[in-house]
C-alpha positions in Angstrom: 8.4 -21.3 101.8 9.8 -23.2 104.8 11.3 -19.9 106.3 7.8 -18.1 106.5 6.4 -21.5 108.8 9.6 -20.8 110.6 8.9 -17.3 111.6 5.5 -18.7 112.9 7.0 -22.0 114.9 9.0 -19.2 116.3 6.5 -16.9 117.6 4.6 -19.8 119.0 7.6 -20.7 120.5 8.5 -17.6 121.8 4.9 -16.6 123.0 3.9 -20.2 125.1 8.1 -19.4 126.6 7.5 -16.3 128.1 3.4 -16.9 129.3 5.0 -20.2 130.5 7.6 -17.7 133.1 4.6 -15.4 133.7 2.3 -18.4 135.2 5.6 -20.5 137.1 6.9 -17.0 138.4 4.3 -14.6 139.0 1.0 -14.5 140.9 -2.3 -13.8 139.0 -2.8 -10.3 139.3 1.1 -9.4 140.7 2.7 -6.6 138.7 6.1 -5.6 137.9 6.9 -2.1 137.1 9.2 -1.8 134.4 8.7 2.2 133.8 6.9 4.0 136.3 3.9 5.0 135.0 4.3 3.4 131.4 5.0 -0.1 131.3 4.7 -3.0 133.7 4.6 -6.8 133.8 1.3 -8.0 135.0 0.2 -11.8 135.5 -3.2 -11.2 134.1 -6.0 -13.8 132.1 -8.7 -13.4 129.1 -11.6 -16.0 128.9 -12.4 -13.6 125.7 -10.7 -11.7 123.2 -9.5 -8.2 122.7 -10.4 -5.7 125.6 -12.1 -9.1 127.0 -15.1 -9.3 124.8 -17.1 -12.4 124.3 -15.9 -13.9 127.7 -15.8 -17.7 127.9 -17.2 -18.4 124.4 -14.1 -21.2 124.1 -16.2 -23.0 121.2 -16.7 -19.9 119.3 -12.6 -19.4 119.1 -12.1 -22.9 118.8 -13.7 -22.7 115.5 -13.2 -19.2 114.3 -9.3 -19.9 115.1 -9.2 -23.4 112.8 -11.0 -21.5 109.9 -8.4 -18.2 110.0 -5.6 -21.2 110.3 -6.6 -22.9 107.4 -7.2 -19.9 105.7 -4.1 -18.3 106.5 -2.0 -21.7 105.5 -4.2 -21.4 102.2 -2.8 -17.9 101.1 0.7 -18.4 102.2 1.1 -21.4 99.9 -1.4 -19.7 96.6 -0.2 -15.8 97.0 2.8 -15.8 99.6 5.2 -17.0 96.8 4.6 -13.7 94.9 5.2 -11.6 98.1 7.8 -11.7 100.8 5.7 -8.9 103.2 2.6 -10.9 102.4 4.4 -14.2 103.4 5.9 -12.7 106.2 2.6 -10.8 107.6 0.5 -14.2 107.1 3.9 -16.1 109.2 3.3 -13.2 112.2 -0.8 -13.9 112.2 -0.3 -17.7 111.9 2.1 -18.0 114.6 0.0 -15.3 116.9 -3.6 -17.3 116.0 -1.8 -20.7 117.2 -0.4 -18.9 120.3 -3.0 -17.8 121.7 -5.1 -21.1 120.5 -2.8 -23.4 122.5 -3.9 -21.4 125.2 -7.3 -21.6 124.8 -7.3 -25.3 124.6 -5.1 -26.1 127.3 -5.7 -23.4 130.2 -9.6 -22.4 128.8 -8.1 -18.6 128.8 -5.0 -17.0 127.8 -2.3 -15.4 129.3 -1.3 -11.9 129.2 1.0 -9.8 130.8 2.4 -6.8 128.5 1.0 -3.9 130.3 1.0 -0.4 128.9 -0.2 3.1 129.9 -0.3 5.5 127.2 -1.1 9.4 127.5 -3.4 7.8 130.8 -4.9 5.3 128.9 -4.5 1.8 130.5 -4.5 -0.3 127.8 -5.3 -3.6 127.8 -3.0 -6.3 128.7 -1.8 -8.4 125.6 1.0 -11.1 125.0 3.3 -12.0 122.5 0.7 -13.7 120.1 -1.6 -10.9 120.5 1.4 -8.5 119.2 2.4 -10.8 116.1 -1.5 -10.6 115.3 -1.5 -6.9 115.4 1.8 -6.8 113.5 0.8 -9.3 110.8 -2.7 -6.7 110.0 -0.5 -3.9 109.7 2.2 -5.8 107.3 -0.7 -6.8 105.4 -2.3 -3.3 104.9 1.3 -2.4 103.7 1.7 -5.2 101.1 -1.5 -3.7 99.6 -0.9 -0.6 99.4 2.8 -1.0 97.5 0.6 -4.2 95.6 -2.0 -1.5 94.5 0.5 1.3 93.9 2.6 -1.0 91.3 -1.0 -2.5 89.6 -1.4 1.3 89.3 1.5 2.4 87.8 1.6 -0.8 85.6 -1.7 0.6 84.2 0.1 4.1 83.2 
């Protein structure tokens, strides 16, 4: 069970490293093109969430961000045992929720800097953190769909 709080300590680790050598290194707003017209570096900060919605409600992700913690520790040590992809999807959100929450608390916004166009379509600009979030969804919509398929063929 230690390994799965691993993966998480490691993503934390990884994600405050890297938004640590954005902030010492790069000027807010400065952009480094990595691929021409795909993907660039860009020092860039959220006071919200996703595509910068509810700007500057700190206390609002403060709290939600303790509750999905707790709740995430919750099912990794009930249902997690059962489950490596569920273990391992709960690790990804766990360490992405405390990445971006160390942000929150220490700079009052968080640092992004993964910039990507795709087919023209600037999407927005996410981190590390952000990334293991999105990662640990989908892992989890794929541990219940096998989870379903083998309740459902257990039933024939």
């Amino acid at each position: 069970m230690y390994l799965y709080y691993l993966i998480a300590l490691v993503i934390i680790a990884v994600d405050q490293l890297t938004k640590w050598a954005i902030v010492k290194t790069m000027e807010l707003g400065e952009e480094i093109i990595i691929i021409e017209n795909f993907f660039s570096l860009t020092s860039h900060r959220n006071k919200g969430a996703a595509w910068g919605i509810l700007q500057g409600q700190m206390m609002f992700f403060y709290i939600v961000t303790v509750i999905v913690v707790i709740g995430v520790i919750y099912y990794m040590q009930k249902y997690a045992k059962e489950s490596k992809m569920l273990a391992i999807s709960l690790s990804f959100i766990l360490g992405g929720a405390i990445g971006n929450f160390i942000d929150r608390l220490f700079r009052k916004e968080v640092v992004d800097f993964f910039d990507f166009i795709i087919f023209n379509y600037d999407f927005p600009i996410f981190n590390i953190a952000d990334s293991a979030l999105v990662v640990g969804v989908f892992l989890i919509i794929i541990a219940t769909i096998i989870d379903e398929t083998k309740k459902g063929k257990a039933k024939k």
